[in-house]
py3Dmol code that shows the C-alpha trace and the ligand (Angstrom):
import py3Dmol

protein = """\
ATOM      1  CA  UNK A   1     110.120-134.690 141.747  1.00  0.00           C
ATOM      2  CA  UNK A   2     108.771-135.903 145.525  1.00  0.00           C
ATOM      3  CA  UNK A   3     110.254-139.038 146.515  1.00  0.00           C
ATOM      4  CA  UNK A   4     107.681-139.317 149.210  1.00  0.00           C
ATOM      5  CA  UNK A   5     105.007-137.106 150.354  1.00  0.00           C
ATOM      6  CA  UNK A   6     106.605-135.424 153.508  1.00  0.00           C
ATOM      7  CA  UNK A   7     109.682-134.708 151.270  1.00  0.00           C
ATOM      8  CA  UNK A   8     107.833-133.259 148.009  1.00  0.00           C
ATOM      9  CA  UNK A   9     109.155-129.878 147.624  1.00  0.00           C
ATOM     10  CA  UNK A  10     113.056-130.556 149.393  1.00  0.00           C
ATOM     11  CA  UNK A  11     114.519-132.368 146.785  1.00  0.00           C
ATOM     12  CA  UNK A  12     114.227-130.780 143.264  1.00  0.00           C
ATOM     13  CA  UNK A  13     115.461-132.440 140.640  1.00  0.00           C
ATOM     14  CA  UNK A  14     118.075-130.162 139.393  1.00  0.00           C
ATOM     15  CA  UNK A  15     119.619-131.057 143.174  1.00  0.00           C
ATOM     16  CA  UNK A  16     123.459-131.820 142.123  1.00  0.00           C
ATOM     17  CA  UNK A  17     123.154-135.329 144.354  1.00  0.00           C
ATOM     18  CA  UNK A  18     119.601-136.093 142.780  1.00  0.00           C
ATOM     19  CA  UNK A  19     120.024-139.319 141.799  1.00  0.00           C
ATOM     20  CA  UNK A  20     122.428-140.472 145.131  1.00  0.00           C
ATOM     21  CA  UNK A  21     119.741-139.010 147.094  1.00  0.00           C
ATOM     22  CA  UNK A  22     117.151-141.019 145.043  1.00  0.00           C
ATOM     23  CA  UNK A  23     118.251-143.914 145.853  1.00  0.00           C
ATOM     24  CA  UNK A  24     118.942-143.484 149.638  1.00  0.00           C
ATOM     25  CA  UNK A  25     114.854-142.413 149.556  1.00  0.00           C
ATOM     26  CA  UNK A  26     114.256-146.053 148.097  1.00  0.00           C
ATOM     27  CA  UNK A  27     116.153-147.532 150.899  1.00  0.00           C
ATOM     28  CA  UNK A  28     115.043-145.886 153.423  1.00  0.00           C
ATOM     29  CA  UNK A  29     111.415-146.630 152.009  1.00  0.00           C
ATOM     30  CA  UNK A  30     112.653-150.297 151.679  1.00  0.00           C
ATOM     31  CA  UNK A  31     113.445-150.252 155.437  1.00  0.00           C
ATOM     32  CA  UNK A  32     110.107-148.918 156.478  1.00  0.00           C
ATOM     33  CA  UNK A  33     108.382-151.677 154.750  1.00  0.00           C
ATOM     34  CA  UNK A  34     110.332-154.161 155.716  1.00  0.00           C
ATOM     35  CA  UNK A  35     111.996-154.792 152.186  1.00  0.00           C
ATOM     36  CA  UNK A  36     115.464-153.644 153.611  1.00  0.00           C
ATOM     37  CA  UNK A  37     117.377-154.529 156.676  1.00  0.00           C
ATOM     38  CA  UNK A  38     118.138-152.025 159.125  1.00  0.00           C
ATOM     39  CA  UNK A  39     121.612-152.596 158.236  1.00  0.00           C
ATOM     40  CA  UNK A  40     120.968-152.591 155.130  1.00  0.00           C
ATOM     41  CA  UNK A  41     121.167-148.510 155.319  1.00  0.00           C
ATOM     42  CA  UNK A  42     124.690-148.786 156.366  1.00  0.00           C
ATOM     43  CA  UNK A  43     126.127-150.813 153.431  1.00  0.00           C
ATOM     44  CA  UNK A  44     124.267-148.713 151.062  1.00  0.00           C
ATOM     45  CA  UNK A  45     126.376-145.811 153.083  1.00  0.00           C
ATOM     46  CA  UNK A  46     129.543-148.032 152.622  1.00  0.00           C
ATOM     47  CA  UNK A  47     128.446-148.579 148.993  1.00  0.00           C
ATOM     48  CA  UNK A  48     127.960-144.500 148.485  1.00  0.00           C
ATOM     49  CA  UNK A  49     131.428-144.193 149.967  1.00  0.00           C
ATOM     50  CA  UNK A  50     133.057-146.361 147.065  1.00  0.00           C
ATOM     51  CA  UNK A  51     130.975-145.280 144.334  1.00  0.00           C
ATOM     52  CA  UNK A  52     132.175-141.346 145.419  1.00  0.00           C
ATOM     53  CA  UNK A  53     135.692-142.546 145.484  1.00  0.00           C
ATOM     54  CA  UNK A  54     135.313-144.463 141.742  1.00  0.00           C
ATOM     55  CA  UNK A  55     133.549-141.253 140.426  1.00  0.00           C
ATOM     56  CA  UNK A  56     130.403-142.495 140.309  1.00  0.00           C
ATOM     57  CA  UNK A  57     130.588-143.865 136.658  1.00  0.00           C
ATOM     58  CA  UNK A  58     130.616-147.350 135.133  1.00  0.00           C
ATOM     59  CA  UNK A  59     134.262-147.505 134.352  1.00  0.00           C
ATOM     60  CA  UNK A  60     136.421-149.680 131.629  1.00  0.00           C
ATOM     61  CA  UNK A  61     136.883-152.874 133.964  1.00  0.00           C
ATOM     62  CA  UNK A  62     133.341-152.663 135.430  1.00  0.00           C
ATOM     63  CA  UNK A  63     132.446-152.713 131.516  1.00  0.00           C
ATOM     64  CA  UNK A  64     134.951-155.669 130.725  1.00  0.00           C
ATOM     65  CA  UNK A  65     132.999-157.588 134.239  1.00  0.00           C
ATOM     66  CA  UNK A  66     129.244-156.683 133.178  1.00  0.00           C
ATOM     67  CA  UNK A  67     130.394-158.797 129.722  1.00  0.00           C
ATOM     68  CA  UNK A  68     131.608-161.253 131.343  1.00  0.00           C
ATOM     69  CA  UNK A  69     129.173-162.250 133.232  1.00  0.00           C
ATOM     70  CA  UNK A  70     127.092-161.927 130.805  1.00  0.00           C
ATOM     71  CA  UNK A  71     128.382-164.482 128.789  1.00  0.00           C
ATOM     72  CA  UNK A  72     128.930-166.628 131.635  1.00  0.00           C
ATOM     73  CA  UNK A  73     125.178-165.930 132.529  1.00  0.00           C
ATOM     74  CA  UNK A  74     124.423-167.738 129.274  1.00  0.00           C
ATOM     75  CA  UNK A  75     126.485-170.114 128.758  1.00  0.00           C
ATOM     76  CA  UNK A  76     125.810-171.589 132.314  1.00  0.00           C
ATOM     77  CA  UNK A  77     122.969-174.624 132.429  1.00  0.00           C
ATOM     78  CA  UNK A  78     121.752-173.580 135.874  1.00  0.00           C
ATOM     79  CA  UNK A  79     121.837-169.746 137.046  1.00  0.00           C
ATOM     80  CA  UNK A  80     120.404-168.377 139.376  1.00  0.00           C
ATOM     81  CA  UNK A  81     120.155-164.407 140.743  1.00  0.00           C
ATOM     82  CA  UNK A  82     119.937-163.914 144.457  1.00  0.00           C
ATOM     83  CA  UNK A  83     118.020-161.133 145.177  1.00  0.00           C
ATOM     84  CA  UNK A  84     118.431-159.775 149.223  1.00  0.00           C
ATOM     85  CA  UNK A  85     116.432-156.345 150.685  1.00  0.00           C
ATOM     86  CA  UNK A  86     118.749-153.982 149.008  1.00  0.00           C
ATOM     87  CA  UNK A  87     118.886-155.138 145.637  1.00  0.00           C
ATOM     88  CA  UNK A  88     114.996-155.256 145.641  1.00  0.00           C
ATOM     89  CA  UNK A  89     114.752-152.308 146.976  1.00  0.00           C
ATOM     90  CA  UNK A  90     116.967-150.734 144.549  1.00  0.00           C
ATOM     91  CA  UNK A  91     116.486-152.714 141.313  1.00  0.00           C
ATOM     92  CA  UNK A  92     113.547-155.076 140.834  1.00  0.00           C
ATOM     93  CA  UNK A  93     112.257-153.994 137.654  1.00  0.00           C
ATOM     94  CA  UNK A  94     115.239-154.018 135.854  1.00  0.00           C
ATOM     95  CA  UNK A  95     116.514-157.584 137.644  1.00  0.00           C
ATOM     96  CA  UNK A  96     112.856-158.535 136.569  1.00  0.00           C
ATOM     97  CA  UNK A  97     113.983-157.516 132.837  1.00  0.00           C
ATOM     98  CA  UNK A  98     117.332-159.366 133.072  1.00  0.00           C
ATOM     99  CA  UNK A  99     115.847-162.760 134.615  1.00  0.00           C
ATOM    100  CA  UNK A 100     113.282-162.769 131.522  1.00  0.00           C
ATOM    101  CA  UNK A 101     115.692-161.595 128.883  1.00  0.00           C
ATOM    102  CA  UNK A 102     117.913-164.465 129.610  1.00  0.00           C
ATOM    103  CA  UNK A 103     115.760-167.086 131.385  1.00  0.00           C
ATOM    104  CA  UNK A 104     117.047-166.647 135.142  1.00  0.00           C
ATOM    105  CA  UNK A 105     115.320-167.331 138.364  1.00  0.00           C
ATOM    106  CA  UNK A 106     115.650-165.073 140.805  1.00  0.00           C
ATOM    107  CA  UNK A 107     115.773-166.597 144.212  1.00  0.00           C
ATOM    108  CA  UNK A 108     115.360-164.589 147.657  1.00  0.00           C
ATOM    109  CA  UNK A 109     118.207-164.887 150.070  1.00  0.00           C
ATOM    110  CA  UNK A 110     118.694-162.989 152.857  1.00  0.00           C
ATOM    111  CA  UNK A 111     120.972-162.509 155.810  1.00  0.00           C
ATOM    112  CA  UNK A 112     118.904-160.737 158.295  1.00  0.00           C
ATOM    113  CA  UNK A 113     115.796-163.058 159.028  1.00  0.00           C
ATOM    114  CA  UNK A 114     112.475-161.017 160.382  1.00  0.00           C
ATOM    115  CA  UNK A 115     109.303-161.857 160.518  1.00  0.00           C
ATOM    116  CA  UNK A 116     107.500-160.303 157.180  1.00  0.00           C
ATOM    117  CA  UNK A 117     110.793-159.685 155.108  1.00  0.00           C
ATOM    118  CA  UNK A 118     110.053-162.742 152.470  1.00  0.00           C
ATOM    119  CA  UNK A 119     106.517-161.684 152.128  1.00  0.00           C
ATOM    120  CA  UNK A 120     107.566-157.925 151.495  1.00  0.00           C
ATOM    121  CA  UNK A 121     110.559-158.639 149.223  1.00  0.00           C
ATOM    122  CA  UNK A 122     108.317-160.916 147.253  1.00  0.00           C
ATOM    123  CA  UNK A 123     105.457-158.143 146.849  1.00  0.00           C
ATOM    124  CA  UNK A 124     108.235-156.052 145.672  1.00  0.00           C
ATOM    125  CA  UNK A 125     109.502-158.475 143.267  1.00  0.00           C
ATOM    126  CA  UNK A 126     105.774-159.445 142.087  1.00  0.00           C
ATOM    127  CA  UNK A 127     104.995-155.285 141.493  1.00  0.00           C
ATOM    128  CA  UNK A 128     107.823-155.127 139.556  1.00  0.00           C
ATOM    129  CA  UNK A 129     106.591-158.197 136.631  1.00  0.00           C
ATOM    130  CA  UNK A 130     107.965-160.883 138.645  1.00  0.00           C
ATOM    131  CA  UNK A 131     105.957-164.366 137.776  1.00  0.00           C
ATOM    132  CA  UNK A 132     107.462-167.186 139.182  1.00  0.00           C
ATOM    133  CA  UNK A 133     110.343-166.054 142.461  1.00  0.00           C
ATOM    134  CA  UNK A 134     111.932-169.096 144.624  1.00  0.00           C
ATOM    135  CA  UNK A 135     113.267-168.930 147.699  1.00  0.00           C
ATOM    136  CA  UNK A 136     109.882-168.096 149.425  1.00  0.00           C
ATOM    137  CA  UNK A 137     108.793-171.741 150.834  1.00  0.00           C
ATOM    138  CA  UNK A 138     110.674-172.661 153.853  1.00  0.00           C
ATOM    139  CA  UNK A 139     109.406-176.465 153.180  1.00  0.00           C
ATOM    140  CA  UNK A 140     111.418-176.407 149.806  1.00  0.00           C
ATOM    141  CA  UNK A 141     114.897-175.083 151.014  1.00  0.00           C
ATOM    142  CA  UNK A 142     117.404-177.111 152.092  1.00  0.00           C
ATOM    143  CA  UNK A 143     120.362-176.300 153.855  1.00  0.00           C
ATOM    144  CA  UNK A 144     124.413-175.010 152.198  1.00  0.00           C
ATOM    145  CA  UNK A 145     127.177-176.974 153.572  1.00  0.00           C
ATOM    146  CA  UNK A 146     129.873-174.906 155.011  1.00  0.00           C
ATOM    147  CA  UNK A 147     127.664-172.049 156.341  1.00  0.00           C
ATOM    148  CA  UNK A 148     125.752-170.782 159.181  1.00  0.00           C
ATOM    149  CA  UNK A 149     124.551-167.683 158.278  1.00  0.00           C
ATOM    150  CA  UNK A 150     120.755-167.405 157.103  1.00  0.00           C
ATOM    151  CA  UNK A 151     122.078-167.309 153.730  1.00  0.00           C
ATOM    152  CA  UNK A 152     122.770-171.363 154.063  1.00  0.00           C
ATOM    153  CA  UNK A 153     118.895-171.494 153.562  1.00  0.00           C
ATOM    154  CA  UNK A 154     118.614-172.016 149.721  1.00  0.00           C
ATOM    155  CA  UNK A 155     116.247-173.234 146.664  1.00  0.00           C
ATOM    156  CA  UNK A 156     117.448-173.278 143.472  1.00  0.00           C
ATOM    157  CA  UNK A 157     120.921-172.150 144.522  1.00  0.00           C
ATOM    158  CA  UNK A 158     121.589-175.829 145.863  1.00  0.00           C
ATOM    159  CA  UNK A 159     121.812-177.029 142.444  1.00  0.00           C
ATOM    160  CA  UNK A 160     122.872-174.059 140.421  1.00  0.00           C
ATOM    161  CA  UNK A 161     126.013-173.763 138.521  1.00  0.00           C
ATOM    162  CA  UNK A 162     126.345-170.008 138.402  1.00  0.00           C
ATOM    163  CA  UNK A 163     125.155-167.815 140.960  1.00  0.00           C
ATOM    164  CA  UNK A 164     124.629-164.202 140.975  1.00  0.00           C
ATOM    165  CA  UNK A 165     125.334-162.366 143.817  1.00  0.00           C
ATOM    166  CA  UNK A 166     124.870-159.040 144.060  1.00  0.00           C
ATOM    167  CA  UNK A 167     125.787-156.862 147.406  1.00  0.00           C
ATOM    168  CA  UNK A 168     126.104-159.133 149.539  1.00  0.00           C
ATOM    169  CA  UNK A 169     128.122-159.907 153.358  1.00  0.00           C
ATOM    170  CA  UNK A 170     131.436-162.039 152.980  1.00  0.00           C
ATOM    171  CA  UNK A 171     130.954-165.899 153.686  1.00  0.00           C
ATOM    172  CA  UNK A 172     128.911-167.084 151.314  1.00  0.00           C
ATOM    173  CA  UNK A 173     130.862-166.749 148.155  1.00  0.00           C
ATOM    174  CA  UNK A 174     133.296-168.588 149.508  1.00  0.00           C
ATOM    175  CA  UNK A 175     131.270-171.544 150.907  1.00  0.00           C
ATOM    176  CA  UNK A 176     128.980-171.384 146.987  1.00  0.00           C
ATOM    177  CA  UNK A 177     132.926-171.670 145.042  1.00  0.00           C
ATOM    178  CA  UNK A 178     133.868-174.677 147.984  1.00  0.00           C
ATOM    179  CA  UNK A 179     130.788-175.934 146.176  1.00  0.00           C
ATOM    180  CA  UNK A 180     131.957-176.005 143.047  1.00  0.00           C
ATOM    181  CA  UNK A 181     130.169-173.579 141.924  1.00  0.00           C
ATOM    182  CA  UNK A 182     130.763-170.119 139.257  1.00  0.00           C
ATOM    183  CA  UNK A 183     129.786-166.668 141.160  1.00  0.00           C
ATOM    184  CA  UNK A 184     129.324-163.146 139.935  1.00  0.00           C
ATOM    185  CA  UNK A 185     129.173-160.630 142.480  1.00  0.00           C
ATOM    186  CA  UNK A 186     128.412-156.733 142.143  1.00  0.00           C
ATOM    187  CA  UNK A 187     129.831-155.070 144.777  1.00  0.00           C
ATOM    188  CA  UNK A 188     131.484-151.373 144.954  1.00  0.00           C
ATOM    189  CA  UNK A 189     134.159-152.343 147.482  1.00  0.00           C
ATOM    190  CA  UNK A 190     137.017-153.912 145.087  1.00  0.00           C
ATOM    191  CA  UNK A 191     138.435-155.231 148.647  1.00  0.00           C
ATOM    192  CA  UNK A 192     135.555-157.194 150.032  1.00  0.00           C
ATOM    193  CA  UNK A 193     135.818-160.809 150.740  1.00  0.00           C
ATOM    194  CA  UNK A 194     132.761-161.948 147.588  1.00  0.00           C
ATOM    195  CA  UNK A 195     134.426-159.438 145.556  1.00  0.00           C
ATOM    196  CA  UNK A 196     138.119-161.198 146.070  1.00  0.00           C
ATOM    197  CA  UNK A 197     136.360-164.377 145.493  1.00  0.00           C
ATOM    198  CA  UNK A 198     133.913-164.220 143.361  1.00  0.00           C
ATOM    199  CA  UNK A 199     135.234-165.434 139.508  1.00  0.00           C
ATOM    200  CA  UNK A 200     133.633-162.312 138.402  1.00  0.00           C
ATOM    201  CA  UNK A 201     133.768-159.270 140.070  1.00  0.00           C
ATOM    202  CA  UNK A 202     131.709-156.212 139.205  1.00  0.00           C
ATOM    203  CA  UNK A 203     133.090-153.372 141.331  1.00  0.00           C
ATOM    204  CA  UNK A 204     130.028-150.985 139.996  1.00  0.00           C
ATOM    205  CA  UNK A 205     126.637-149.378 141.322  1.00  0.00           C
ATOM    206  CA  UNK A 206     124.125-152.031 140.660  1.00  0.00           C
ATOM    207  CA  UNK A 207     121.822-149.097 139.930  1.00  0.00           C
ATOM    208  CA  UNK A 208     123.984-148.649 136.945  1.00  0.00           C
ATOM    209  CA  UNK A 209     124.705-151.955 136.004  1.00  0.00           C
ATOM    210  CA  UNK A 210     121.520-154.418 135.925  1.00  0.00           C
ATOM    211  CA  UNK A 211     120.960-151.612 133.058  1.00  0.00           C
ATOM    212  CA  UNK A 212     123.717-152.051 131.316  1.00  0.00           C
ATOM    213  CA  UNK A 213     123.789-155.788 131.148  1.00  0.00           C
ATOM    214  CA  UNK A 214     120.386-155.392 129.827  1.00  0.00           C
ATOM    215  CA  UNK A 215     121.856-153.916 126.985  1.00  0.00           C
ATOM    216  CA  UNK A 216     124.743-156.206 127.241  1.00  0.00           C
ATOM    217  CA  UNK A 217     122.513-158.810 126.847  1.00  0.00           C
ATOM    218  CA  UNK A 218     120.536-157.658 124.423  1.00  0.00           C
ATOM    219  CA  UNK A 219     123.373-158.374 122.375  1.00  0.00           C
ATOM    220  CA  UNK A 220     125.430-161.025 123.384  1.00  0.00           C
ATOM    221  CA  UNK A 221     122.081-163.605 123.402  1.00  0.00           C
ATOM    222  CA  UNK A 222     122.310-163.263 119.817  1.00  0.00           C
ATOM    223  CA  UNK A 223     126.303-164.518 119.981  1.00  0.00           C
ATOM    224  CA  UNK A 224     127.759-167.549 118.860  1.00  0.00           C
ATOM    225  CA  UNK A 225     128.463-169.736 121.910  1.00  0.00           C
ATOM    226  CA  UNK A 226     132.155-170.389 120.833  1.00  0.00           C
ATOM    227  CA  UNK A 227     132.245-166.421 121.235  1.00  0.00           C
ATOM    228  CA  UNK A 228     130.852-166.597 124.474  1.00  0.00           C
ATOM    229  CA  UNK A 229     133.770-168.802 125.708  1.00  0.00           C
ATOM    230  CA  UNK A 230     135.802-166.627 124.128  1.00  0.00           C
ATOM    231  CA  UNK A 231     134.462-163.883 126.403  1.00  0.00           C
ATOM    232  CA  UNK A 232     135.055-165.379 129.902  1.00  0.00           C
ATOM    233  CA  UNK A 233     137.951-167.385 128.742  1.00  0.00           C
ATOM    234  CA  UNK A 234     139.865-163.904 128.363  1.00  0.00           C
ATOM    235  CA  UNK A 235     138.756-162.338 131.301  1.00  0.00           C
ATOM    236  CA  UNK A 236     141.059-162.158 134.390  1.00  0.00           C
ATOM    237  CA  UNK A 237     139.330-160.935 137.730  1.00  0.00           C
ATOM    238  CA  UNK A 238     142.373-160.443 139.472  1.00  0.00           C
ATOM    239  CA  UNK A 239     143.298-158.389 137.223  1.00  0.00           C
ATOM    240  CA  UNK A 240     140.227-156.468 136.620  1.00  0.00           C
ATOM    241  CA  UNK A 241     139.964-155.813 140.613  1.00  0.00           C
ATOM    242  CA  UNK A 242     143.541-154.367 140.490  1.00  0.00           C
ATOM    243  CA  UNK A 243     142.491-152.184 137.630  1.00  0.00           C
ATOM    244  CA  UNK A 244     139.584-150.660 139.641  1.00  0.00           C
ATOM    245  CA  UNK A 245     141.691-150.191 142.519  1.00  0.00           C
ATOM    246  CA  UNK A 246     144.402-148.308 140.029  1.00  0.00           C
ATOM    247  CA  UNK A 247     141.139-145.785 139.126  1.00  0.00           C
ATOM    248  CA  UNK A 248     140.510-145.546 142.777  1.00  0.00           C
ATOM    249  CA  UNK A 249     143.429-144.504 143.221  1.00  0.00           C
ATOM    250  CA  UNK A 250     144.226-142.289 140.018  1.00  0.00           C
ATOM    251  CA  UNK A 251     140.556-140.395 140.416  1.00  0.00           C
ATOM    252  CA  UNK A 252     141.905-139.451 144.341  1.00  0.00           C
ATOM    253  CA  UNK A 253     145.309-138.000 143.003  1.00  0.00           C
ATOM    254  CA  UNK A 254     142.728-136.058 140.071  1.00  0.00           C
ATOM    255  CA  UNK A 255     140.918-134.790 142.679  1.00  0.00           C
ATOM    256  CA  UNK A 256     143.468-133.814 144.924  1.00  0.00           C
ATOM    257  CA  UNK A 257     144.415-131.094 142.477  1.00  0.00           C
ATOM    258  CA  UNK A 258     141.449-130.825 140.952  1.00  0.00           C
ATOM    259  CA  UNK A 259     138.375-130.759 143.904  1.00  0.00           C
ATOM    260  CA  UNK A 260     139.514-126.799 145.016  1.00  0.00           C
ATOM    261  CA  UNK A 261     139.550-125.813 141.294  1.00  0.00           C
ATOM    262  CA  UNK A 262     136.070-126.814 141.249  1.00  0.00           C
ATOM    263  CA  UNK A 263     135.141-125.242 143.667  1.00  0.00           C
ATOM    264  CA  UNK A 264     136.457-121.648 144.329  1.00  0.00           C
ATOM    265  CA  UNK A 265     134.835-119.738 146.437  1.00  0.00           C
TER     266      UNK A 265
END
"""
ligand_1 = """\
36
LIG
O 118.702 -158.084 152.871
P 119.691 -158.921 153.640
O 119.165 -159.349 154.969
O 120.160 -160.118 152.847
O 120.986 -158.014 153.923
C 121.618 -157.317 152.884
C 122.864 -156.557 153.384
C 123.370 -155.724 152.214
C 122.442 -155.664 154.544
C 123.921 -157.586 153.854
O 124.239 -158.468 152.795
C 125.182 -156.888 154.363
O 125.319 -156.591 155.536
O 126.106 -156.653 153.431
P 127.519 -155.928 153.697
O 128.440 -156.828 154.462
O 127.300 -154.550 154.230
O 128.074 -155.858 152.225
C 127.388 -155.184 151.203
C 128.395 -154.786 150.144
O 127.677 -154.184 149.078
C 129.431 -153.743 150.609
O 130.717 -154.129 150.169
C 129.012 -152.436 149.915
O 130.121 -151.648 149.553
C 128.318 -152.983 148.681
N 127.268 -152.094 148.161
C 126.409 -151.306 148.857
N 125.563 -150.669 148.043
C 125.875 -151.061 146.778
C 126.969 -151.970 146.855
N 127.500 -152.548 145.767
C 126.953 -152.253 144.567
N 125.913 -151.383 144.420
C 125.348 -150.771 145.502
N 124.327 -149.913 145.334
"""
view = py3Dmol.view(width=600, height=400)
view.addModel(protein, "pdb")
view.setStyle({"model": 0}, {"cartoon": {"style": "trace"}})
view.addModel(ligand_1, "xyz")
view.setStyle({"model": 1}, {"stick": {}})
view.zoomTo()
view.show()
């Protein structure tokens, strides 16, 4: 499989780091069509770099997280997605899926302005079954209190109760919750400001898990609200982030003993 054409016969698929090296070829695609940020190559690195070290699985809390905002997802009267160059890079169709599944709008916000970025992510977003995307008409966004960033340029987000927030650079969380309002981020460092902020933290691969609250989803719509409650009620993120950390940590000391068993020479 040729994930462009100059590249067609270097990476096979049986390559051990397929997939890893799949999605670094949809980044750095991203980047050359102006999708991604240049810097945008260096989180996904940083991202790579804590997925390795969590063993590149959706683990127990990431699970317990995915269901939790799930239900939170639902029960909330005005969610919204945020979608930045990564994540469309990296996930449209399946955000696409989501946003429909659960009637979402998925709202571009990004923290690198350039000329042609909107237009590009919104192409992306469109290609993948995208109808209606917000966040594209600099006449209808108005401006966050308590942030300078480009991000303070929003939509929807303005009046949303829930927002989702996947990948993304530190301040913003914390100036949406100053807001008063509920945030779910998805980010593979368990130590990153939105992680520590965020109400629900996903410390997982969003590669992995817009697909699994698909199926998540899938299910819970179908749930009793008083269920749903039930759900996020019982769900602790400080806890949950210390539990990911306690992997972290656990799948190092495994491979310390086990990483030269593997692979004898
Ligand atoms: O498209 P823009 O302009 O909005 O910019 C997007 C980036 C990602 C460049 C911008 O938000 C940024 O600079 O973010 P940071 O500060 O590098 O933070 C991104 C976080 O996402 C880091 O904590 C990474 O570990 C994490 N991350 C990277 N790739 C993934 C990830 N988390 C989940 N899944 C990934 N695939």
């Amino acid at each position: 499989m040729a994930f462009n054409e100059n590249q067609k016969h270097q990476i096979p698929k049986t390559h051990p780091r397929y997939l890893s090296l799949k999605y670094r070829h949809k980044i750095i695609k991203g980047m050359k069509n102006l999708v991604v940020a240049e810097a945008g190559l260096i989180a996904h690195g940083r991202g790579e770099c804590f997925d390795y070290i969590l063993g590149e699985e959706t683990n127990a809390p990431a699970k317990k997280a995915i269901k939790a905002a799930v239900a939170s997802l639902i029960l909330a009267e005005r969610p919204v997605i945020s979608v930045n160059g990564n994540v469309a890079a990296l996930v449209s169709k399946d955000l696409v899926i989501l946003g429909n599944l659960l009637g979402i709008p998925l709202e571009i916000n990004l923290f690198y302005q350039k000329k042609g970025r909107i237009k590009a992510i919104k192409k992306t977003l469109q290609s993948a079954g995208a109808k209606v995307i917000y966040g594209v008409d600099s006449k209808k966004m108005v401006e966050l209190e308590g942030l300078e960033s480009n991000r303070r340029k929003v939509e929807l987000i303005a009046n949303a109760d829930l927002v989702m927030v996947p990948l993304e650079d530190g301040d913003r969380t914390e100036a949406l919750k100053k807001l008063n309002k509920n945030v779910i981020a998805i980010d593979l460092n368990p130590l990153s400001r939105t992680a520590l902020w965020a109400n629900i933290t996903i410390v997982d691969n969003i590669t992995r898990t817009i697909p699994e609250m698909i199926k998540i989803a899938q299910d819970l719509i179908k749930s009793e609200k008083i269920q749903l409650i039930e759900i996020v009620d019982n769900f602790n993120n400080k806890q949950n982030i210390q539990d990911s950390l306690d992997l972290i940590i656990q799948y190092i000391e495994n491979q310390k003993e086990l990483a030269f068993q593997n692979h004898k020479r």
